[in-house]
Every structure is written in structure tokens, then in C-alpha cells.
C-alpha distance (Angstrom), angle and dihedral (degrees) to the residues before:
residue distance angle dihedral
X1 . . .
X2 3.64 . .
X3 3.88 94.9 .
X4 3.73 84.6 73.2
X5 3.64 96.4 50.1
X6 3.94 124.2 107.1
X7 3.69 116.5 -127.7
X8 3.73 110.0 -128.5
X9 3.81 106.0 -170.9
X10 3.71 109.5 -153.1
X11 4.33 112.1 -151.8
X12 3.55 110.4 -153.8
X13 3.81 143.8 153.8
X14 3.71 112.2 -86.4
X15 3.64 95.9 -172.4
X16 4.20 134.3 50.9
X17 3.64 114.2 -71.3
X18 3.33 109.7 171.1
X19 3.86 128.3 -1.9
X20 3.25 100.5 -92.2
X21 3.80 90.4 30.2
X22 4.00 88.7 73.9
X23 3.83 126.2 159.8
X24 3.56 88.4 -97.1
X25 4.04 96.6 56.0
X26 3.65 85.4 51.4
X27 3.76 91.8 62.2
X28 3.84 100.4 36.8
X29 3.86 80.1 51.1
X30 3.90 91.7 55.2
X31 3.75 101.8 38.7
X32 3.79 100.0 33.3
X33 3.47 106.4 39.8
X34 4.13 122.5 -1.5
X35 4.25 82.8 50.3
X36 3.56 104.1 47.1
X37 3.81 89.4 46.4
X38 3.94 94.5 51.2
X39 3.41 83.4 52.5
X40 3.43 103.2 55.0
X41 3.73 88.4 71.1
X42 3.67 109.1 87.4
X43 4.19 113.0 -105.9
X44 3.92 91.7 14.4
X45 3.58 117.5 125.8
X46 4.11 115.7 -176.3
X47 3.08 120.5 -145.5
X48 4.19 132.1 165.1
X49 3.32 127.9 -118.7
X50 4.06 121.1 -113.5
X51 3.89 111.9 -113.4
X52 3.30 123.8 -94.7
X53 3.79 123.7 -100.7
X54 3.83 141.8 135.2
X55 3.65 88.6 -97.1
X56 4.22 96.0 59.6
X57 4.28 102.2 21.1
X58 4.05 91.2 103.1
X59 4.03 87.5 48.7
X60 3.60 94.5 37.9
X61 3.75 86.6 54.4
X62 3.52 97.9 47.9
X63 3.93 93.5 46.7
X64 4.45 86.2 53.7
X65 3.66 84.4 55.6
X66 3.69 97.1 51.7
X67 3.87 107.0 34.6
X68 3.45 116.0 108.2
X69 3.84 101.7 -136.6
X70 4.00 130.1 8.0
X71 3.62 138.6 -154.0
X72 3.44 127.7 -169.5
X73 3.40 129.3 -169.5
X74 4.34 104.1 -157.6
X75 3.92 84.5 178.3
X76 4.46 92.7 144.5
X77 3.34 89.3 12.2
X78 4.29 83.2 -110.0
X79 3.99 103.8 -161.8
X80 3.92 100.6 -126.6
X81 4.25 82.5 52.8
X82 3.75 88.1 49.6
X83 4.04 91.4 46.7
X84 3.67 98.8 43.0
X85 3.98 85.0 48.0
X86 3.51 90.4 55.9
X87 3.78 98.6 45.6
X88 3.38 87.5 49.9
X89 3.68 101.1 57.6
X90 3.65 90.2 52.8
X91 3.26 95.5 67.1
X92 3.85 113.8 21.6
X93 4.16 145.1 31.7
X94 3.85 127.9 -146.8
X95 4.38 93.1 71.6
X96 3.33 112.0 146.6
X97 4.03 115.8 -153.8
X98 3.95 117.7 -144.8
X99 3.88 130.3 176.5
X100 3.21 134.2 164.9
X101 3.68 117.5 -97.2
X102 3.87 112.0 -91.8
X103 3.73 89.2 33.3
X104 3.94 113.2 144.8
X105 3.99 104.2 -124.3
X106 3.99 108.5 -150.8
X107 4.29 108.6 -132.3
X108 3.95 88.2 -96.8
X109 3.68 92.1 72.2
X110 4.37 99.1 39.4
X111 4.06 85.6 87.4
X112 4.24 92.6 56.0
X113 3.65 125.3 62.4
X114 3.68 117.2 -103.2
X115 3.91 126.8 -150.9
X116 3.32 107.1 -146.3
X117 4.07 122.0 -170.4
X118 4.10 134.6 -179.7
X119 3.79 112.8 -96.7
X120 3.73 92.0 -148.8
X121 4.18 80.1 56.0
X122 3.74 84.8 -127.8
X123 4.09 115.7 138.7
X124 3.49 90.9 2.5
X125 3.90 99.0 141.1
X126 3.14 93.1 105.2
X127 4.11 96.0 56.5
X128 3.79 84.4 47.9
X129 3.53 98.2 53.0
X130 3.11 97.5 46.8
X131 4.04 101.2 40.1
X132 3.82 88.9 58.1
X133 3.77 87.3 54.5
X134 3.70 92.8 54.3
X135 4.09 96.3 41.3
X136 3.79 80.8 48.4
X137 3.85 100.9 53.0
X138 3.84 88.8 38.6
X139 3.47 88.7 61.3
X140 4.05 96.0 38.6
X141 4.26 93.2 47.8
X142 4.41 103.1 22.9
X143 3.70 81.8 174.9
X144 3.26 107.1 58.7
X145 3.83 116.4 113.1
X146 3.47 118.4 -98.2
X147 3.81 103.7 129.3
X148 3.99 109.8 89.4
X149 4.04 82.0 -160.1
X150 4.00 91.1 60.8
X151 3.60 94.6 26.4
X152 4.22 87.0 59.6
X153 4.09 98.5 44.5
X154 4.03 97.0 27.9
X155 3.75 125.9 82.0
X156 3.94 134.3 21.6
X157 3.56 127.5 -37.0
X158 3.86 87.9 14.2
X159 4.05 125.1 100.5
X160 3.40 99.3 -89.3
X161 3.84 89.1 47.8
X162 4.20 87.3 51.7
X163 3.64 87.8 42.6
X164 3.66 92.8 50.9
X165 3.37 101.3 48.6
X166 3.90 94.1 42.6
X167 4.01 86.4 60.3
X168 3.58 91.9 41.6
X169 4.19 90.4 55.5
X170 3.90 86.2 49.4
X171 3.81 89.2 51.1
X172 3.70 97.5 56.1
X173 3.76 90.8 34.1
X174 3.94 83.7 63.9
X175 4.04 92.9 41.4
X176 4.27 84.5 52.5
X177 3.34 97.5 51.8
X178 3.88 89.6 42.6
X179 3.96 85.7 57.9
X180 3.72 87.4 42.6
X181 3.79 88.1 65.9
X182 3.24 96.7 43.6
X183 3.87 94.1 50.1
X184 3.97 83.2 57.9
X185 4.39 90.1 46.2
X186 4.00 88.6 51.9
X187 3.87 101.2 49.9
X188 3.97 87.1 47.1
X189 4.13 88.9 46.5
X190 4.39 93.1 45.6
X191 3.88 81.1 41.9
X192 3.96 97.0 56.7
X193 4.35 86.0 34.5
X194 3.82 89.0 56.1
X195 3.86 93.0 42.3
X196 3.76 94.6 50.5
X197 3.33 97.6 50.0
X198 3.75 89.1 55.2
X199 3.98 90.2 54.5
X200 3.68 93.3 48.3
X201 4.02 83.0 53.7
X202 4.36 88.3 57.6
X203 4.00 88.3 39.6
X204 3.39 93.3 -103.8
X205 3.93 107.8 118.6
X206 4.28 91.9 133.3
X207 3.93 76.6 80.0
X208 3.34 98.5 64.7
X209 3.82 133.0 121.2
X210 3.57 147.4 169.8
X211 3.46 141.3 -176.1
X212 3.84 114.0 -113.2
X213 4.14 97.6 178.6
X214 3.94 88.5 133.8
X215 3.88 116.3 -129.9
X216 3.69 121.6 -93.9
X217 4.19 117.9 -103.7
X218 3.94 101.3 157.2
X219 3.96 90.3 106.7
X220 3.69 102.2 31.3
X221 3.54 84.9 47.4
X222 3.65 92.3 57.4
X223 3.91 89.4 52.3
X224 3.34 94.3 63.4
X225 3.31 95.3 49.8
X226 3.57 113.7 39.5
X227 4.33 91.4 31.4
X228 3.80 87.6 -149.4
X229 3.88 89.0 164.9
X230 4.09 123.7 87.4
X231 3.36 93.7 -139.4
X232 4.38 139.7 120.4
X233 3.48 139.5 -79.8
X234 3.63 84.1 -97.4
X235 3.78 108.4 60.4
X236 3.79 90.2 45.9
X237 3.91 87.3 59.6
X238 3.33 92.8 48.9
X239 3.80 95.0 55.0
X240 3.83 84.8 45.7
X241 3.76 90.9 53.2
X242 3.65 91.2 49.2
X243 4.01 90.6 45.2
X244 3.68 86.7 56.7
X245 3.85 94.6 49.0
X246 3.69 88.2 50.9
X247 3.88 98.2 54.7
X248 3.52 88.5 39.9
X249 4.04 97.8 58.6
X250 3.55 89.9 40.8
X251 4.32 85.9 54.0
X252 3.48 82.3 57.6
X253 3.72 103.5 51.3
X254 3.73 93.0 52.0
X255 3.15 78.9 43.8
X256 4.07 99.6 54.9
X257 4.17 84.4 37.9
X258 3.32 101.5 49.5
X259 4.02 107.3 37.7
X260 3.95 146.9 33.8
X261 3.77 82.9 -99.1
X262 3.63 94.5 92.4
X263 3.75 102.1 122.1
X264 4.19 95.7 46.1
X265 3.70 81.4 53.1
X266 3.95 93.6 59.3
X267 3.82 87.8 39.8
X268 3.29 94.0 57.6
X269 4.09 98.6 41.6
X270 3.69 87.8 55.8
X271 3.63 100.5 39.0
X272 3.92 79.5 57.6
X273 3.91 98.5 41.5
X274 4.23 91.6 97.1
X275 3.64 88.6 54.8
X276 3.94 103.5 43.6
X277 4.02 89.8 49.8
X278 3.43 99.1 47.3
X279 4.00 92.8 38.0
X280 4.14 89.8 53.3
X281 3.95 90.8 38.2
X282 3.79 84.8 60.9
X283 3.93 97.5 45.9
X284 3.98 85.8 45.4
X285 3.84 85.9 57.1
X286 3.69 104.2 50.6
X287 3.52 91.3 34.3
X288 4.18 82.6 63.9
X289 3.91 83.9 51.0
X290 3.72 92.0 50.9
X291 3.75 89.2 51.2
């Protein structure tokens, strides 16, 4: 069926390139040769990419970012093939390069394996052999590195690692200092719970007071969604726990604000108080080893 097909995009010239590179070669070489021999491997389906003008760059670009497997043919080195090549890379492995043999590779392309075939499609076992072989591995490991764009700014030690791990660090630096605040909201909340229940004690409970600033959750929030941190099963139920405490104490100070319930409230903040220090102690500490 063709729902379990993989794409392979095919990027091409369109237009003459040399004279005996015409438009027509360019399609003979598509539908006689390149798409019969995709084809050959079992769930390929070849198809050619659209030319490339103002009017279709944005989907072109979004379509190289999507396909399952490329080829691209830099026979002429054609600009638009060149372009779409190098979009491609930056977002995607499993490309396979082609050229015709003779071609004159520019320096970018001496560190990435070129397939290079016979233009008169003479002797080209070979090519055939071992094109199928790559279409077939891109399509058995789609993850393995074969994009010097990716393979530069992906992984550890590389840019994108140091990039990644910069963000990360400002990320939990925002989360601590969230829990910092918070830290400072709790001892004035226990504070005013601990003082009112000494007024109710001398009868005078129309002097109480609490304060109802809620606690912060925009960053731990974001934690627990986005789980930007390498790190166990058990850190990520710790920041859950301590999620939970914090909409749960700030339940209770809408609650203590907003009804007659405002002694439960305080019972249950500092029947709690034990747990909420020790559970945001422990997020504080792993969030130092995550650092």
C-alpha cells in the first residue's frame, strides 16, 4: 500500500546545464533510470522534487525536512541542487549524494561519501549495488549521521551540546530562584499560621492575618512539562511532589481568604510544613546536581 511507502525525494536540475545536460536528459535521467532504481528497493517510492522558485522555497523547505530519504544528484553543481542540499542537511540524515562520474566535487563535499555513476549508464553495477545499499540502510537506521551540518552542532562536546547545556543551566537557574521565592513566601505564611493560632488561644482571632501572595509554579511547571533535565525517575517525582505541595498551599490560601475556613487552612499548612521543607530541600539538591 502506499501508506507504507518511504518517500525518497529526488533533487535535480530542472533546467539545461550543460549541452548535453539539457532539460530533456534531466527527465530521461529521472524517469528512466534514478526512478526505476529507487524502486527496486522494496517500500521506496521516487518521486522528484518541484523546482525551485520564490513561489514554492517555504514548501520546498518544509517537504526536505520531512522526507524520509533524499537523493541528490550535484552532477553541475546547479545552484537550487546545491541549496536544497544544504537545507536539507540542516535539518535531516539519510541523503544520499550522486554525481555523475567526472563531476568536479567543490572542498565542502571531500569529507562525505559520494556515489558516483556512468552517464552513458554503462558499467554502472557497481553504483547500483551500492545505491540500493545506502537507500536501504537509510531507511533501516534514519538516524544515523550522515549530515556534516547535524553531525557538527548535534551530540556532546559539540555546539549544540554547549548550547544545550548553557540553556539548560539558565532554565534551572530560573526554577532556583523561583523556589528561592517561595522559600521566603512559606516562612512568612508558617509565621502568620503559628501567630494566629496563638491569638485565637487569648480570644483574639479578629487579629488575625495571613499572607495570601500565592507561590510561584511558572518554571517548575515548565519542568514537568518540557523534561529538559537528563535525570531519573526519581528527581522527576520529586519535582512532581513538590508541584503538588505548591498547588495545594495555594488551595488553601484562597481557601483561608476567601471562606470561614480560615483556621482548617492553617491546620493543614502546618500539619504539612515537615513535608514541604524537606520535599523542596530535596528538589533544591538535585537540582544543584543537575546544574
Amino acid at each position: 500500500m502506499l501508506d507504507s511507502k518511504k518517500k525518497v525525494s529526488v533533487i535535480m536540475p530542472f533546467s539545461e546545464t550543460t549541452e548535453r545536460h539539457t532539460v530533456q536528459y534531466w527527465t530521461r535521467h529521472f524517469n528512466s533510470y534514478l526512478k526505476p532504481l529507487i524502486e527496486e528497493v522494496e517500500s521506496a517510492e521516487a518521486v522528484r522534487c518541484n523546482p525551485l522558485t520564490d513561489e514554492t522555497a517555504q514548501q520546498i523547505i518544509l517537504d526536505l525536512a520531512k522526507t524520509d530519504i533524499v537523493v541528490v544528484d550535484i552532477t553541475d553543481q546547479d545552484p537550487s541542487v546545491l541549496w536544497e542540499l544544504g537545507v536539507r542537511q540542516s535539518f535531516r540524515n539519510s541523503t544520499v549524494t550522486i554525481a555523475e562520474t567526472g563531476t568536479k566535487v567543490p572542498f565542502q563535499f571531500t569529507q562525505k561519501g559520494i556515489l558516483f555513476y556512468n552517464g552513458d549508464y554503462l558499467d554502472n553495477q557497481a553504483f547500483q549495488e551500492k545505491f540500493k545499499t545506502t537507500l536501504e540502510n537509510c531507511m533501516m537506521s534514519p538516524d544515523e549521521n550522515d549530515s556534516p551540518v547535524l553531525e557538527t552542532l548535534g551530540g556532546r562536546g559539540t555546539l549544540y551540546g554547549i548550547m544545550h547545556k548553557e540553556e539548560n543551566a539558565r532554565k534551572i537557574a530560573g526554577l532556583q530562584l523561583e523556589l528561592n521565592v517561595n522559600d521566603t513566601l512559606l516562612g512568612q505564611i508558617f509565621e502568620n499560621c503559628v501567630r494566629n493560632k496563638a491569638l485565637r488561644a487569648a480570644n483574639r482571632a479578629e487579629a488575625k492575618k495571613m499572607t495570601t501572595t500565592p507561590l510561584k509554579t511558572a518554571a517548575i511547571e515548565y519542568l514537568l512539562i518540557n523534561r529538559y533535565v537528563d535525570m531519573d525517575k526519581t528527581f522527576y517525582s520529586t519535582v512532581y511532589a513538590c508541584h503538588n505541595f505548591i498547588q495545594a498551599i495555594n488551595s488553601h490560601l484562597i481557601e483561608w481568604e476567601s471562606t470561614s475556613a480560615d483556621k482548617e487552612a492553617e491546620d493543614w499548612l502546618l500539619a504539612n510544613k515537615e513535608a514541604v521543607y524537606r520535599n523542596m530541600s530535596k528538589l533544591k539538591e538535585l537540582l544543584q546536581q543537575a546544574k
